[in-house]
BAKE-399865 format. One record per residue (C-alpha): x, y, z. Coordinates in steps of 0.1 Angstrom, whole numbers, plus 5000, padded with zeros to 4 digits. Layout:
<recs>
XYZ ...
</recs>
This chain:
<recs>
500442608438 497242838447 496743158432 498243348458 501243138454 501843198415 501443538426 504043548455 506343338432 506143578400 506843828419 510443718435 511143598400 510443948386 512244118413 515243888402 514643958368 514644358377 517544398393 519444138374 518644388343 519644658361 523344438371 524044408329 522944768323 525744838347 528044558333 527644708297 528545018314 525345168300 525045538304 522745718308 519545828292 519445558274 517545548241 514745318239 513245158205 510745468204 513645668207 512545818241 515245888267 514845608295 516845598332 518445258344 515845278372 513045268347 514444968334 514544828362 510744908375 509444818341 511644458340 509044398371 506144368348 507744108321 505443858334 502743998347 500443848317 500443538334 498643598359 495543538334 496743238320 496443028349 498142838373 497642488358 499042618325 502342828340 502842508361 502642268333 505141938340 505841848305 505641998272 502942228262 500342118229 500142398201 496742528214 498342538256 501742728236 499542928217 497643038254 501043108268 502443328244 499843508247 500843658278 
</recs>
C-alpha cells in the first residue's frame, strides 16, 4: 500500500467512523448541545466532523508500521500509540 493509498484508505475508514458516531449519537437519542469533557456545548455535527480526525496521526507513523501482518514489538506498539 503506497502512501497515497493509506491516505485514501484512512480516509473511508474515518468517514465510516464519522457518521457511524453520528448513527449512536442518534441511537442514544442524544440531544442537543451536548456537553463535552471541557464542559463546552458541542452539536452532533461537530462530532461528527471531529470523529474524521481520530486517525489522522497515522499518517506519520508510516505505512509499513499501520500495515503490520502480525503482532507489533513494544518499541513498534510504543510508535503506534503514539499517534
Amino acid at each position: 500500500m503506497c502512501s497515497t493509498d493509506l491516505g485514501k484508505h484512512l480516509y473511508t475508514h474515518s468517514r465510516r467512523v464519522s457518521n457511524l458516531s453520528l448513527v449512536i449519537a442518534r441511537n442514544m437519542k442524544a440531544k442537543e448541545p451536548l456537553r463535552c469533557i471541557m464542559g463546552r456545548a458541542v452539536s452532533l455535527k461537530e462530532i461528527q466532523e471531529v470523529s474524521l480526525f481520530h486517525d489522522v496521526g497515522k499518517l506519520s507513523v508510516g505505512e509499513k508500521l499501520v500495515n503490520f501482518p502480525r503482532g507489533l514489538g513494544a518499541k513498534a506498539k510504543a510508535k503506534m500509540s503514539g499517534h
